[in-house]
C-alpha positions, 0 to 999 in steps of 0.5 A: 500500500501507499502513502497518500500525498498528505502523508508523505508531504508531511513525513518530508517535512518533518524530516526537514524540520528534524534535519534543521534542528540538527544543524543549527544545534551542531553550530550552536554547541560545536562551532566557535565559542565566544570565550570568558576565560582569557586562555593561554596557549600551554607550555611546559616552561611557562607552567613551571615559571607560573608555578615557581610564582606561586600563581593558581594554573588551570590547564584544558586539555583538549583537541578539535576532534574530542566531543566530550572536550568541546561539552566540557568547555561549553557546560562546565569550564568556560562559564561565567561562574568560573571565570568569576572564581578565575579572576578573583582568585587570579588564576591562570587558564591555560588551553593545551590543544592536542588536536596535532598530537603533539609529543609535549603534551603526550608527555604532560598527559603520561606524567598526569598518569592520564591515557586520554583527554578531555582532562582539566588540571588544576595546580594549586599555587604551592609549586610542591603541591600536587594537582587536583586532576579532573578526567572525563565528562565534568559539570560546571560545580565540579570545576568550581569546587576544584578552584576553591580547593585549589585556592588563590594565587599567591602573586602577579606573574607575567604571561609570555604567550600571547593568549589563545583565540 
């Protein structure tokens, strides 16, 4: 048997409505963020000279083709709630992109005893203490919690890179 006209016409056109909705969330939650953080791009010897200075480090690692990366940026790090706690607490956002491979971060995600991403580190401002490492999936209070427990940093730094966009 056959559908009738109606029928299909209206099966075409939900389909099309289904298909549209799809694209414009895909833009909306995969394309361009409009950043609230002022991230940095990550390096080994600027991490360390931040430390050394007693700053609060916040460090994404992330990359292009991670979903759960680009969920945990939208939902639960690059948050106005965050980036109030990161101001006041004057800590130091940094983004390490994955997206090429790149042996360097492979070694801080090894030395992190960490096999994949998306994975969020906090260092606390005592250069000795150890980080508070956050792994997967994260909501918004998990972050917070993290830069609380991590604290303020202890003084101003100079940033040597120039900050991601």
């Amino acid at each position: 048997a056959y559908a009738n006209a109606d029928r299909k016409l209206t099966a075409w056109a939900a389909a099309g409505i289904v298909i549209g909705l799809g694209v414009v969330v895909s833009f909306k939650f995969f394309g361009p963020i409009e950043h609230k953080l002022p991230w940095v791009a990550y390096n080994e010897p600027q991490l360390a000279q931040l430390r050394r200075e007693g700053k609060t480090v916040m460090v994404d690692f992330t990359a292009n083709w991670c979903v759960n990366c680009k969920l945990n940026m939208r939902f639960a790090i690059d948050k106005v709630n965050v980036a109030d706690i990161v101001e006041k607490n004057r800590v130091v956002p940094m983004v390490a992109d994955w997206t090429d491979k790149s042996p360097a971060i492979r070694a801080k995600l090894d030395e992190l005893g960490s096999n994949s991403i998306p994975l969020l580190v906090i260092y606390p401002p005592d250069p000795n203490a150890e980080p508070i490492v956050l792994r997967d999936l994260l909501t918004e209070s998990q972050v917070i919690q993290a830069l609380e427990n991590a604290g303020p940093s202890l003084a101003e730094s100079r940033l040597i890179s120039a900050p991601v966009h």
